[in-house]
PQR file with spaces between the fields and no chain letter, atoms N, CA, C, O and H, PARSE charges and radii, in Angstrom:
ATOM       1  N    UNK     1      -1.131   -3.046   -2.067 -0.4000 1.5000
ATOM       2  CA   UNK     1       0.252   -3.078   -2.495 -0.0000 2.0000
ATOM       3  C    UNK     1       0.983   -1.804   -2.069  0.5500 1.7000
ATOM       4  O    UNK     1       2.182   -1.833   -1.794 -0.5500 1.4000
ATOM       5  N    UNK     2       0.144   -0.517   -2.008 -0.4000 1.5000
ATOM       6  CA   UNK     2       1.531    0.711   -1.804 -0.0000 2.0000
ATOM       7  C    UNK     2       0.670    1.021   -0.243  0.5500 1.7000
ATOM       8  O    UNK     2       0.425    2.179    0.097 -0.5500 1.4000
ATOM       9  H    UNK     2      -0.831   -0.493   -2.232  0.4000 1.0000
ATOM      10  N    UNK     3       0.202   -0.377    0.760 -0.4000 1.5000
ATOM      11  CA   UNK     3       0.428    0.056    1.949 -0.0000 2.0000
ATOM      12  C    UNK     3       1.495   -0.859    2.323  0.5500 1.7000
ATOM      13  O    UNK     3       1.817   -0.719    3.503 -0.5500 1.4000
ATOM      14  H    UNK     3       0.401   -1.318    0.485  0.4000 1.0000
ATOM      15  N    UNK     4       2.139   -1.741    1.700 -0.4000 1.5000
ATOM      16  CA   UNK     4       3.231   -2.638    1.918 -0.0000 2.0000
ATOM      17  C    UNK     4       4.546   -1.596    1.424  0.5500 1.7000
ATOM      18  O    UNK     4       5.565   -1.408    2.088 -0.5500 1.4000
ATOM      19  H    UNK     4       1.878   -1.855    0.742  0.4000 1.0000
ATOM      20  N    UNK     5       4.295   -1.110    0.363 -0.4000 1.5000
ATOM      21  CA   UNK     5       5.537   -0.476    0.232 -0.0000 2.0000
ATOM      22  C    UNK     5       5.456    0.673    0.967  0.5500 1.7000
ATOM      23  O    UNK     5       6.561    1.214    0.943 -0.5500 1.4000
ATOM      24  H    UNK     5       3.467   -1.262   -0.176  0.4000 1.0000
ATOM      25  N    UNK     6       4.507    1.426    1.738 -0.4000 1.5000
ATOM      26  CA   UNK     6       4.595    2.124    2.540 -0.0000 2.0000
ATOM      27  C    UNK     6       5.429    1.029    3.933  0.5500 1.7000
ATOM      28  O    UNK     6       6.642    0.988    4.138 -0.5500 1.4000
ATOM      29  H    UNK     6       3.609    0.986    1.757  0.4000 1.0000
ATOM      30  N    UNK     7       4.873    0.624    4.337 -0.4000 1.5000
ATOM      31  CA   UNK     7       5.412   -0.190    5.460 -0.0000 2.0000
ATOM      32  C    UNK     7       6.805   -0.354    5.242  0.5500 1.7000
ATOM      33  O    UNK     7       7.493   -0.250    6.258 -0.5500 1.4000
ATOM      34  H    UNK     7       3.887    0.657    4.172  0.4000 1.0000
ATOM      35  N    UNK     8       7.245   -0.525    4.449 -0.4000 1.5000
ATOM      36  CA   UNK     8       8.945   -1.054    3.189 -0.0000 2.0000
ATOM      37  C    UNK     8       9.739    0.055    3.583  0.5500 1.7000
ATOM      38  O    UNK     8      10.872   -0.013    4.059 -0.5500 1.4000
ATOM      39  H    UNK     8       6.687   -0.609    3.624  0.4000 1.0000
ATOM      40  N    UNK     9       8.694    1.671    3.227 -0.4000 1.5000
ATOM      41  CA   UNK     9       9.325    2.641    3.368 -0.0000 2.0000
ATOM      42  C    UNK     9       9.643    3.124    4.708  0.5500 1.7000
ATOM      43  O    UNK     9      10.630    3.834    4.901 -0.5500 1.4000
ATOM      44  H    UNK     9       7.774    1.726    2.840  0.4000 1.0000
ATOM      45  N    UNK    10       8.821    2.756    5.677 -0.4000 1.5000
ATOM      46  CA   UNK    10       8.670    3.323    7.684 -0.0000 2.0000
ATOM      47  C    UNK    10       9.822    2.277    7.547  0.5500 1.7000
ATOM      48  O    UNK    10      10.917    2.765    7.829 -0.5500 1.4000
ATOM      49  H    UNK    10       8.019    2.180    5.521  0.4000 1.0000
ATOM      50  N    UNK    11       9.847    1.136    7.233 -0.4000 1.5000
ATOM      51  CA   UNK    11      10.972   -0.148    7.937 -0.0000 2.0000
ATOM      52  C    UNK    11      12.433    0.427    7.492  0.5500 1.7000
ATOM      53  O    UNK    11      13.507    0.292    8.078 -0.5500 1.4000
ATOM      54  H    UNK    11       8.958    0.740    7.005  0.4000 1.0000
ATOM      55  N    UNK    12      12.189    0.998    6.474 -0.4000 1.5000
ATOM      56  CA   UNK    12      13.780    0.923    6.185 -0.0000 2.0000
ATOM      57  C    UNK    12      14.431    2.352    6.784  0.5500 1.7000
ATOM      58  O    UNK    12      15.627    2.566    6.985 -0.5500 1.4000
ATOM      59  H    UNK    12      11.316    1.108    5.998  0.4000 1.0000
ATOM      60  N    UNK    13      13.399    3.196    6.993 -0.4000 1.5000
ATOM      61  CA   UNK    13      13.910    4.996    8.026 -0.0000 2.0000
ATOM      62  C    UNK    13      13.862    4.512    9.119  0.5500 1.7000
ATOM      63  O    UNK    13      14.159    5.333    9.986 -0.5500 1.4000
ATOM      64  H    UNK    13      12.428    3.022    6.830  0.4000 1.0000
ATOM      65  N    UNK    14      13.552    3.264    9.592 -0.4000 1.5000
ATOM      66  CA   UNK    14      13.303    2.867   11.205 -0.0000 2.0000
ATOM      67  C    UNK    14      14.559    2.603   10.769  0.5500 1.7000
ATOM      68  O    UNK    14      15.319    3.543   10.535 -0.5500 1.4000
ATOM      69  H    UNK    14      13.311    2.596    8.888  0.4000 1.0000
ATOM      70  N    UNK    15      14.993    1.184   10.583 -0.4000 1.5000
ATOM      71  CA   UNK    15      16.338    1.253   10.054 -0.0000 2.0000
ATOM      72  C    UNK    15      18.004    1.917   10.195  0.5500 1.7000
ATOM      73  O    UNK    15      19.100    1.839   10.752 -0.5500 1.4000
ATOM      74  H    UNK    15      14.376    0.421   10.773  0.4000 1.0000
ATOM      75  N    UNK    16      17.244    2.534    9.303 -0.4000 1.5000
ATOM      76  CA   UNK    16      18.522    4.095    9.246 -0.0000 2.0000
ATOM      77  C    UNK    16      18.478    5.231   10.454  0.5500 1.7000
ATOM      78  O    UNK    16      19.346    6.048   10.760 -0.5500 1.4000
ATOM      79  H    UNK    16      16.355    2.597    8.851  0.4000 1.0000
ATOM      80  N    UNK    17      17.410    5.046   10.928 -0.4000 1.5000
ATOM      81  CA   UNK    17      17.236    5.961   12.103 -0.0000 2.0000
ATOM      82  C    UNK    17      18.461    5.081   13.539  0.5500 1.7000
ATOM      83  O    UNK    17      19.426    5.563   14.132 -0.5500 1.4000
ATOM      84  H    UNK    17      16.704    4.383   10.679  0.4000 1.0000
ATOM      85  N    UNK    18      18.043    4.173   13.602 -0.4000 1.5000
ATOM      86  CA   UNK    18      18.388    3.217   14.653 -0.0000 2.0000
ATOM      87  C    UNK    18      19.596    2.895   14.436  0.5500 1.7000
ATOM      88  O    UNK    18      20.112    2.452   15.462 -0.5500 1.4000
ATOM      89  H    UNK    18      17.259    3.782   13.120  0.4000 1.0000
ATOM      90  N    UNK    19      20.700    2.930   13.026 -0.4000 1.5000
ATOM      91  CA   UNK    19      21.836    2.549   13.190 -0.0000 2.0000
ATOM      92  C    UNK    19      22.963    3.748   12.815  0.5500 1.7000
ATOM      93  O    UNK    19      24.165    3.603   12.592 -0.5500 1.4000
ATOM      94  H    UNK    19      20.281    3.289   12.192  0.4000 1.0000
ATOM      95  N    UNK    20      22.077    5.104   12.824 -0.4000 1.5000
ATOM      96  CA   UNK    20      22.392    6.085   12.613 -0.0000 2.0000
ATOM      97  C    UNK    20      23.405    6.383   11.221  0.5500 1.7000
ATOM      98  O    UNK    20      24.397    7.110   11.173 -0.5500 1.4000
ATOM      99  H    UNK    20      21.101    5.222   13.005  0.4000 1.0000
ATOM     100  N    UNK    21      22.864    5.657   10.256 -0.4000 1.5000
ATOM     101  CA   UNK    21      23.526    5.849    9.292 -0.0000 2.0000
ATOM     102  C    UNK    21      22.707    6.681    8.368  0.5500 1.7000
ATOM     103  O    UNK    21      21.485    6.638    8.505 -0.5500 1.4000
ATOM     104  H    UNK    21      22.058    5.067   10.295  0.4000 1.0000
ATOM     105  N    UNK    22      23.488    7.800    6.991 -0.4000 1.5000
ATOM     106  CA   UNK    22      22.451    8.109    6.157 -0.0000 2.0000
ATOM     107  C    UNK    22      23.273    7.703    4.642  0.5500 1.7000
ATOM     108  O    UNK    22      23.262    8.507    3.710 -0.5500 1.4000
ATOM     109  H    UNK    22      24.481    7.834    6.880  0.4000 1.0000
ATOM     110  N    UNK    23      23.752    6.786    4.572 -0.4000 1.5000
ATOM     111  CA   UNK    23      23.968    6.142    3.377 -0.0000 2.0000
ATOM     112  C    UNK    23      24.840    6.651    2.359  0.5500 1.7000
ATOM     113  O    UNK    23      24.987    6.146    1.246 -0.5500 1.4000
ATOM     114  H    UNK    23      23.761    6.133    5.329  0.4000 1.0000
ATOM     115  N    UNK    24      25.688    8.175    3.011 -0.4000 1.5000
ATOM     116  CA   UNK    24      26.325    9.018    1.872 -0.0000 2.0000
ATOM     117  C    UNK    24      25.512    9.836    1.263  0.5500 1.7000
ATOM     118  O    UNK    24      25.901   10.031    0.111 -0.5500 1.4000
ATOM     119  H    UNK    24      25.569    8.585    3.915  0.4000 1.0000
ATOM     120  N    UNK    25      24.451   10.464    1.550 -0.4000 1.5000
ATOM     121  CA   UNK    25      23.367   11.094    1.568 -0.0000 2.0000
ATOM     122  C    UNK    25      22.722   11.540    1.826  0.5500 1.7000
ATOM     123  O    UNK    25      21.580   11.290    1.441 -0.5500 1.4000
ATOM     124  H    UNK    25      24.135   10.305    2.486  0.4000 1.0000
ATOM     125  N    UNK    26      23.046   12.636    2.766 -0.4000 1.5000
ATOM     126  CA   UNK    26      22.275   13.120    4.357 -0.0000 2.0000
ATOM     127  C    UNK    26      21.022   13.670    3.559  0.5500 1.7000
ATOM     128  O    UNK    26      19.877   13.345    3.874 -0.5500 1.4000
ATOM     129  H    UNK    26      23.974   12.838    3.079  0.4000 1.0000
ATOM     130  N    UNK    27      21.312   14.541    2.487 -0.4000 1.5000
ATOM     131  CA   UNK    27      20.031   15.380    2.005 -0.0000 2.0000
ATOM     132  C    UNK    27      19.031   14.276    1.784  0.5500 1.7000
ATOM     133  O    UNK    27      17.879   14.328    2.214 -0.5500 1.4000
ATOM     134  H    UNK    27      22.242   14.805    2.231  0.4000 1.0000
ATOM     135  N    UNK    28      19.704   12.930    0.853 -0.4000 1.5000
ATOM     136  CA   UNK    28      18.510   12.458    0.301 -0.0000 2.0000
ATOM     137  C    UNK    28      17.561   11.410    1.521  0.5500 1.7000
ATOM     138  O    UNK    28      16.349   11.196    1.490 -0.5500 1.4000
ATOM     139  H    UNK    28      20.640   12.888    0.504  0.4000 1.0000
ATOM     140  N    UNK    29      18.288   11.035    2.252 -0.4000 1.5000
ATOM     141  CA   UNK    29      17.656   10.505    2.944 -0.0000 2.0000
ATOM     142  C    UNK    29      17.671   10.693    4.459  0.5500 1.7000
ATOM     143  O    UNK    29      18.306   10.168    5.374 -0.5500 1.4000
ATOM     144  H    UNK    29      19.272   11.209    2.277  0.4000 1.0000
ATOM     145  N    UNK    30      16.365   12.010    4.349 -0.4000 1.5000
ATOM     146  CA   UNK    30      16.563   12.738    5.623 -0.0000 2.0000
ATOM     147  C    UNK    30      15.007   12.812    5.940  0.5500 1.7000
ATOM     148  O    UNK    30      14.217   12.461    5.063 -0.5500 1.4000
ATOM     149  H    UNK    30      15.849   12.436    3.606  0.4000 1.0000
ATOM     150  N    UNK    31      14.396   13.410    7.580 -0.4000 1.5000
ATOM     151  CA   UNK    31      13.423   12.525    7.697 -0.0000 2.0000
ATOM     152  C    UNK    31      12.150   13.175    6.886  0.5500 1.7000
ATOM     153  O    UNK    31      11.245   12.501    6.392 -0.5500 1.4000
ATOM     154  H    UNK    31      15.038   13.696    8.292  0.4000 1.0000
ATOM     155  N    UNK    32      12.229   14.380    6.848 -0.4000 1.5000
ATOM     156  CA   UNK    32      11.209   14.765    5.691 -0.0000 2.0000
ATOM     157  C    UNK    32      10.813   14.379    4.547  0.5500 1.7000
ATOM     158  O    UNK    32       9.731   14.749    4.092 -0.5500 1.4000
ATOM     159  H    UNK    32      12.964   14.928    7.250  0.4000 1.0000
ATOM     160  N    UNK    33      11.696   13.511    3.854 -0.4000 1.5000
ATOM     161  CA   UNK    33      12.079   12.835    2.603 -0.0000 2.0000
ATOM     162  C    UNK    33      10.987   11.326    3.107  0.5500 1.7000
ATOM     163  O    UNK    33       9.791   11.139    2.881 -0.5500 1.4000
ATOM     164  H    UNK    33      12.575   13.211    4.224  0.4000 1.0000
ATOM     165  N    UNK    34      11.762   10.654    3.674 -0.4000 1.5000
ATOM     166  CA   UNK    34      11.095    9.432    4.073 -0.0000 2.0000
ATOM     167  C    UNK    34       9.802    9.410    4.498  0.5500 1.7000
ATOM     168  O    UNK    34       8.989    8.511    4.283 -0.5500 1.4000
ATOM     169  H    UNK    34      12.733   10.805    3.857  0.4000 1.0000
ATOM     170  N    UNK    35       9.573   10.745    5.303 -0.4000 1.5000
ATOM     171  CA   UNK    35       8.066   10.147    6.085 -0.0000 2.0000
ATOM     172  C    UNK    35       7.447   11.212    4.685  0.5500 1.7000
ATOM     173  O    UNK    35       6.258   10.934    4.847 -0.5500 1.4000
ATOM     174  H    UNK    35      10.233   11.475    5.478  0.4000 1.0000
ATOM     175  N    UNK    36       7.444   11.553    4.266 -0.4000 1.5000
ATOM     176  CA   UNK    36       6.397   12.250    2.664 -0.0000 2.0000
ATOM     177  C    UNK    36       6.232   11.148    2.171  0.5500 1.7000
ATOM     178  O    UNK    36       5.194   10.489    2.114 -0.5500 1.4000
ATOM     179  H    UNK    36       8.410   11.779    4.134  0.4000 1.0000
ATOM     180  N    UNK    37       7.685   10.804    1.634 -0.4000 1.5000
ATOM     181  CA   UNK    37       6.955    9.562    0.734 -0.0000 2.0000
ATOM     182  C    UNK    37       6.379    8.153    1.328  0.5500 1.7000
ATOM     183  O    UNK    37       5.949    7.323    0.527 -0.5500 1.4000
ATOM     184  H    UNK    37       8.528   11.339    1.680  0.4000 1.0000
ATOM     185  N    UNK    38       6.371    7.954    2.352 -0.4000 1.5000
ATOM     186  CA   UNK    38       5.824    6.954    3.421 -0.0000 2.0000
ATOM     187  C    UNK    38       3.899    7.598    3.371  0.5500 1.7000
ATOM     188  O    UNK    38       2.855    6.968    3.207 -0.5500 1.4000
ATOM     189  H    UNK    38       6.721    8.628    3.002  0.4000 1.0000
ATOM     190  N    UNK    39       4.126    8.856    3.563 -0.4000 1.5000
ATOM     191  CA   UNK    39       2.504    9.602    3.583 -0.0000 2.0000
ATOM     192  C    UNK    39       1.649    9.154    2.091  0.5500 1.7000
ATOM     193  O    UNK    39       0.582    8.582    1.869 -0.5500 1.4000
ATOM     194  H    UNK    39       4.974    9.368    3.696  0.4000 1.0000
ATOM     195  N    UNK    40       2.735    9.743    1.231 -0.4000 1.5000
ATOM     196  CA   UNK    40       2.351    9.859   -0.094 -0.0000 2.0000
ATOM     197  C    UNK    40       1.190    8.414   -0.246  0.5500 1.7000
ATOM     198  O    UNK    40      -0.015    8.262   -0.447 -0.5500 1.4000
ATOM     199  H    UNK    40       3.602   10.207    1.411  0.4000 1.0000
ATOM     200  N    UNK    41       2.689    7.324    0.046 -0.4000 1.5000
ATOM     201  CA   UNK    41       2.357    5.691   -0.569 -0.0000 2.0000
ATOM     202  C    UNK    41       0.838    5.314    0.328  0.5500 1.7000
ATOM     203  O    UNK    41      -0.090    4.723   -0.224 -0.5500 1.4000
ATOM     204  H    UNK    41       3.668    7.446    0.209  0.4000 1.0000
ATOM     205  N    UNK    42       0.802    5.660    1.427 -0.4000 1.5000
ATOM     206  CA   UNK    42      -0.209    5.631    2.144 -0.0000 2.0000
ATOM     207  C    UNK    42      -1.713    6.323    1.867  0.5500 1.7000
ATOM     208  O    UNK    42      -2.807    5.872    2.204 -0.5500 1.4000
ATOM     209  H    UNK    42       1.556    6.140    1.875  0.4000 1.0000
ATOM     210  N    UNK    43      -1.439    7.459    1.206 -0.4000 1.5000
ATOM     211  CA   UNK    43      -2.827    8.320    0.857 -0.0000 2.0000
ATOM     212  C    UNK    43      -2.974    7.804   -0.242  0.5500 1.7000
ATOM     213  O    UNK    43      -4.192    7.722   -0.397 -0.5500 1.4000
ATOM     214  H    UNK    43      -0.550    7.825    0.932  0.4000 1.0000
ATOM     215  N    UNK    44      -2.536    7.454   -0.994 -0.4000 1.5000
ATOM     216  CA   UNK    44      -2.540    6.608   -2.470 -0.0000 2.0000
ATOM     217  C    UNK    44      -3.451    5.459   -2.025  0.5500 1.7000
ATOM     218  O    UNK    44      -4.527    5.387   -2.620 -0.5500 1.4000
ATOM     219  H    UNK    44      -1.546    7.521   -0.868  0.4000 1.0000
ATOM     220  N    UNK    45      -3.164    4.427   -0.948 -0.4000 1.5000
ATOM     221  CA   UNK    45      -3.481    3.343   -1.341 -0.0000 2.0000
ATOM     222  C    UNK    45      -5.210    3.725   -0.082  0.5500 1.7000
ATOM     223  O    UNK    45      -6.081    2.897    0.183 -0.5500 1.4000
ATOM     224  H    UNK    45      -2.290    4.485   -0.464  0.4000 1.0000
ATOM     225  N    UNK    46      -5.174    4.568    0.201 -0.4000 1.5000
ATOM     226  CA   UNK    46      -6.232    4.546    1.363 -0.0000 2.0000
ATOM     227  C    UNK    46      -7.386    5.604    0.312  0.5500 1.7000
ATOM     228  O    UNK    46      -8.593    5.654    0.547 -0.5500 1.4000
ATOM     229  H    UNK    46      -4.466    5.241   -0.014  0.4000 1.0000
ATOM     230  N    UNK    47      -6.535    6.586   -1.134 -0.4000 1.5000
ATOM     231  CA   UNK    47      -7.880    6.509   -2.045 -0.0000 2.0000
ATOM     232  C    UNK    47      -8.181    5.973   -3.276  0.5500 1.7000
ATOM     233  O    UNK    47      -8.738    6.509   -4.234 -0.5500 1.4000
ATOM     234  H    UNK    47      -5.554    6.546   -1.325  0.4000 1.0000
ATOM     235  N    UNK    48      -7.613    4.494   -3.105 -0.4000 1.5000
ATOM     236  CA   UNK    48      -8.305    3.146   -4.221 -0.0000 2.0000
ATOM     237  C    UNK    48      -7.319    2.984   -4.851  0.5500 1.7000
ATOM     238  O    UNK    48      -7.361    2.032   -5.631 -0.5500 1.4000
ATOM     239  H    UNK    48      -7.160    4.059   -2.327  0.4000 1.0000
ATOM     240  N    UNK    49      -5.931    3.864   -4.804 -0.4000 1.5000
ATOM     241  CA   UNK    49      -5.157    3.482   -6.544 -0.0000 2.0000
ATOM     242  C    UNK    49      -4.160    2.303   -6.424  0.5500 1.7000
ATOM     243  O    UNK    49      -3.402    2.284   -5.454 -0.5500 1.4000
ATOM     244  H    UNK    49      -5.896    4.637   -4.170  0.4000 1.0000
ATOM     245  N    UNK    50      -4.118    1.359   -7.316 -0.4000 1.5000
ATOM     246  CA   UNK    50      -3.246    0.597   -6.987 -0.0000 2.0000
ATOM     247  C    UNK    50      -3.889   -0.526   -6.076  0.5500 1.7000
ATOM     248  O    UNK    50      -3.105   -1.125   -5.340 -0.5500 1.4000
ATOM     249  H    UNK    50      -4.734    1.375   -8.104  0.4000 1.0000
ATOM     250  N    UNK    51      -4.809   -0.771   -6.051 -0.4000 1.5000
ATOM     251  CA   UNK    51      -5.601   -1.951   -5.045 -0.0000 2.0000
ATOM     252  C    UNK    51      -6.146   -2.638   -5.600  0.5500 1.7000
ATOM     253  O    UNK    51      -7.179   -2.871   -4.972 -0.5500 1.4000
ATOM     254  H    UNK    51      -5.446   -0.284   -6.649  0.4000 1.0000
ATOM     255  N    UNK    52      -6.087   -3.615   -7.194 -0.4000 1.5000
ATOM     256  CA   UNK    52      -6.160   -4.404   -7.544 -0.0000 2.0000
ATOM     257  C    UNK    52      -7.398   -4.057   -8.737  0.5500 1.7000
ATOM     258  O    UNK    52      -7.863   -3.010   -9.186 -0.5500 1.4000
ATOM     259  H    UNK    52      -5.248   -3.426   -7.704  0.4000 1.0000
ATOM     260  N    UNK    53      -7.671   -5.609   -9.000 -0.4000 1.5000
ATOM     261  CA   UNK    53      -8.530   -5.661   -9.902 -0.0000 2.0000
ATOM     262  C    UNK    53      -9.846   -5.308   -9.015  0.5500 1.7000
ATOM     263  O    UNK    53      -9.830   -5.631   -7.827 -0.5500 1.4000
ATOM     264  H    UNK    53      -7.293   -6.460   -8.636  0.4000 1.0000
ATOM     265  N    UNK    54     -11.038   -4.624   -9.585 -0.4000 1.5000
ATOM     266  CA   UNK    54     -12.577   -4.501   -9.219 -0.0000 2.0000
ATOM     267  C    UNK    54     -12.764   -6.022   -9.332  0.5500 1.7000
ATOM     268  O    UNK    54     -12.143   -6.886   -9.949 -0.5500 1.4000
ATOM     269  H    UNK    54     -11.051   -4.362  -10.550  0.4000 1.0000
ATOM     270  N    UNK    55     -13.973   -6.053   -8.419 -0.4000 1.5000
ATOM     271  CA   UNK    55     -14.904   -7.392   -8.655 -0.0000 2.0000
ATOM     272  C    UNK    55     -16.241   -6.725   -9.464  0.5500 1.7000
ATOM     273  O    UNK    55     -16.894   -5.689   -9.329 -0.5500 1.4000
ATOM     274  H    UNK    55     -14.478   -5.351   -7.917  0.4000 1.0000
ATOM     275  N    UNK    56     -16.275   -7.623  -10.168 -0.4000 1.5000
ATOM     276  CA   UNK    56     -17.695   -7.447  -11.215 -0.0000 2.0000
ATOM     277  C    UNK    56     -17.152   -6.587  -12.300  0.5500 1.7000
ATOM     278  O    UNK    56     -17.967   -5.738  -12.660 -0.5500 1.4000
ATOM     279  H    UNK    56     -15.745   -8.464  -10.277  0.4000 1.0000
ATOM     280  N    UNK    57     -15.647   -6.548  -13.128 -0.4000 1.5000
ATOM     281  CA   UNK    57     -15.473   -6.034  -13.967 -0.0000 2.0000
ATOM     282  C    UNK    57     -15.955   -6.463  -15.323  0.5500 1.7000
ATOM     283  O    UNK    57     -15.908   -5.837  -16.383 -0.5500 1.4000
ATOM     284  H    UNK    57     -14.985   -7.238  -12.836  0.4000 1.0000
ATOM     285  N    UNK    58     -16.517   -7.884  -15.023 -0.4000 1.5000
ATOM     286  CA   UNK    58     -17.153   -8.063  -16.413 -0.0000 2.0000
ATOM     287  C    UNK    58     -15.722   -9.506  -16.553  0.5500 1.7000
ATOM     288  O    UNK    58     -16.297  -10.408  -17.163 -0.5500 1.4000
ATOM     289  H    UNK    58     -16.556   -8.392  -14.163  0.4000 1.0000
ATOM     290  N    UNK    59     -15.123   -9.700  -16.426 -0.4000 1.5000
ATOM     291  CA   UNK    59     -13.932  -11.089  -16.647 -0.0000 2.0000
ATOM     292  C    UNK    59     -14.692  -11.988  -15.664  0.5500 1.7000
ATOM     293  O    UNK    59     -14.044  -13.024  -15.521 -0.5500 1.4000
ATOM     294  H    UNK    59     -14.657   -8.967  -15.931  0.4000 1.0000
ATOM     295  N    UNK    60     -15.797  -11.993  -14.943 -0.4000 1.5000
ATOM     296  CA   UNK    60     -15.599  -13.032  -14.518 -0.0000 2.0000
ATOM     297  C    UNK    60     -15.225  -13.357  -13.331  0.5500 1.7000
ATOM     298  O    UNK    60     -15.105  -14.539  -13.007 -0.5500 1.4000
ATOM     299  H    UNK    60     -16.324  -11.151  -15.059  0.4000 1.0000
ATOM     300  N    UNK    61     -14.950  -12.199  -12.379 -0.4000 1.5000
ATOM     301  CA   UNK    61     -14.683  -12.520  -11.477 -0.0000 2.0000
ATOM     302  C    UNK    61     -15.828  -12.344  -10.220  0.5500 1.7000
ATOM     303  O    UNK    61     -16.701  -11.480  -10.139 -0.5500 1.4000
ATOM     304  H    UNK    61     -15.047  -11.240  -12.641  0.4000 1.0000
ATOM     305  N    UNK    62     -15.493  -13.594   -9.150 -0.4000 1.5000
ATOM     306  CA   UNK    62     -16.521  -13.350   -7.922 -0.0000 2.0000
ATOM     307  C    UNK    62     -17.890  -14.203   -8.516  0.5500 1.7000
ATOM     308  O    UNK    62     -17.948  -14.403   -9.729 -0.5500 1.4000
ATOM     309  H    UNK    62     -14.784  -14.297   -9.216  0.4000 1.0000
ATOM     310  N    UNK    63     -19.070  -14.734   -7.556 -0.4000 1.5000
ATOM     311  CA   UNK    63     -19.794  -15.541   -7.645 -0.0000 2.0000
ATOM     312  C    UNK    63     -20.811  -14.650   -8.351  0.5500 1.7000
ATOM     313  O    UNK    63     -20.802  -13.429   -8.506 -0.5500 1.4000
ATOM     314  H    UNK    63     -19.023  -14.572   -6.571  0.4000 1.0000
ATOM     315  N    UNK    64     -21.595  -15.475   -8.698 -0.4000 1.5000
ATOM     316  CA   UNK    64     -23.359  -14.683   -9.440 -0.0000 2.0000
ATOM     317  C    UNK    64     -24.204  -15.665   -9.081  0.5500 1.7000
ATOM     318  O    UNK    64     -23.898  -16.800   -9.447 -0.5500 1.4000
ATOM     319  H    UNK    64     -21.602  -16.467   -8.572  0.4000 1.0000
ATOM     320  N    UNK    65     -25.222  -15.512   -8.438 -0.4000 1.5000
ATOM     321  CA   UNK    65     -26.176  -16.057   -8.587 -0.0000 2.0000
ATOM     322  C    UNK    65     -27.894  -15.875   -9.239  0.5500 1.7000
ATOM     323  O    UNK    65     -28.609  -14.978   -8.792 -0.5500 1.4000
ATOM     324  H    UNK    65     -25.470  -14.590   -8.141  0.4000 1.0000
ATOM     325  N    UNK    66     -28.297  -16.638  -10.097 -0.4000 1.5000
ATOM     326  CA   UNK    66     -29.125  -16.685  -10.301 -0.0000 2.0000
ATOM     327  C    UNK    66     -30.426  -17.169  -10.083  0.5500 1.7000
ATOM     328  O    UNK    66     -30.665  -18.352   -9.843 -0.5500 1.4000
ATOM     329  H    UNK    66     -27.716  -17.366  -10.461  0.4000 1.0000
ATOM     330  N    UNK    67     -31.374  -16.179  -10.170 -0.4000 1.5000
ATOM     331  CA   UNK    67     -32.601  -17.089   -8.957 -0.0000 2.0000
ATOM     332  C    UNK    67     -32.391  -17.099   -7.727  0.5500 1.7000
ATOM     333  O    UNK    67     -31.585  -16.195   -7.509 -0.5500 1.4000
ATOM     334  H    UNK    67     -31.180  -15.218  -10.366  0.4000 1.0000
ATOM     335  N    UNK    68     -32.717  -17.721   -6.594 -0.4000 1.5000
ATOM     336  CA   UNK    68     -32.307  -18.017   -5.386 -0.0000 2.0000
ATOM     337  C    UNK    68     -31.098  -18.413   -5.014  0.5500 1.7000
ATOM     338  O    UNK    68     -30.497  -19.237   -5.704 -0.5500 1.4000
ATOM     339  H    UNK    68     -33.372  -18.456   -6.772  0.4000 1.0000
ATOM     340  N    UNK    69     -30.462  -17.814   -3.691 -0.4000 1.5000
ATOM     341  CA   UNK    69     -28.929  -17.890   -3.845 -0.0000 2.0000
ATOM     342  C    UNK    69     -29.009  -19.167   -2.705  0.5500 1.7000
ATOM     343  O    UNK    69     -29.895  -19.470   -1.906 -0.5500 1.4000
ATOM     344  H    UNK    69     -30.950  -17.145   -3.131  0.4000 1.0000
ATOM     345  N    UNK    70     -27.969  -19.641   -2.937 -0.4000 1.5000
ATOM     346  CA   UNK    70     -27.888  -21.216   -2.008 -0.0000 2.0000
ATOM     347  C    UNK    70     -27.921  -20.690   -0.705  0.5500 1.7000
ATOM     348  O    UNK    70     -27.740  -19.515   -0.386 -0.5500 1.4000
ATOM     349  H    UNK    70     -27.250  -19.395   -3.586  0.4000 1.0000
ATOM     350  N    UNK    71     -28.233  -21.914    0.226 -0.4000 1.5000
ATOM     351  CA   UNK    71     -28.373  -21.295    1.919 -0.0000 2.0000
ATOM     352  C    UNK    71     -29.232  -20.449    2.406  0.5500 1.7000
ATOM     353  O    UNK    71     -29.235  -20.166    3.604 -0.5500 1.4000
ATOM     354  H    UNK    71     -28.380  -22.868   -0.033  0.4000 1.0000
ATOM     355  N    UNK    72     -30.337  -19.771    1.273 -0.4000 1.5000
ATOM     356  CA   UNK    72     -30.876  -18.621    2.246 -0.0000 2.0000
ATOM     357  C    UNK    72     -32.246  -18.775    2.314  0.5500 1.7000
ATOM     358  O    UNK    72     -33.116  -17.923    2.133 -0.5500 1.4000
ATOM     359  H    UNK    72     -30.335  -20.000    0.299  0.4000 1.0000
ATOM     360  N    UNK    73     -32.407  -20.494    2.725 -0.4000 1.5000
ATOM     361  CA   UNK    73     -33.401  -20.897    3.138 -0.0000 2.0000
ATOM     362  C    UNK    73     -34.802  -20.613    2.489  0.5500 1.7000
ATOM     363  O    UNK    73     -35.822  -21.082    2.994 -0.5500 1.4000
ATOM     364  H    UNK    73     -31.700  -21.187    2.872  0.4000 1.0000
């Protein structure tokens, strides 16, 4: 999820870069601003946070097998 809103964040400074507008806001949306928090959303999601539920939290989720698992001959 915050490598999509990273992506959200590069698309929309691509954007503003390309139609040379800064929205009434030069400070706030200037390129140091955008590509940090583009970094930020990115190092976030590349160390685990925000990437969903675990499998095997105990709810139930994902297969179990017991005994011999099907197919493995």
């Amino acid at each position: 999820m915050l490598a999509i809103a990273a992506a959200i964040v590069f698309g929309i400074w691509l954007l503003l870069d390309l139609f040379d507008t800064n929205l009434g806001a030069p400070d706030l949306f200037n390129f140091s601003t955008m590509a940090s928090l583009g970094l930020l959303l990115l190092s976030l999601y590349l160390a685990g946070v925000g990437s969903g539920p675990r499998a095997g939290g105990g709810s139930g989720s994902g297969r179990r097998f017991y005994g011999r698992r099907p197919g493995r001959g």
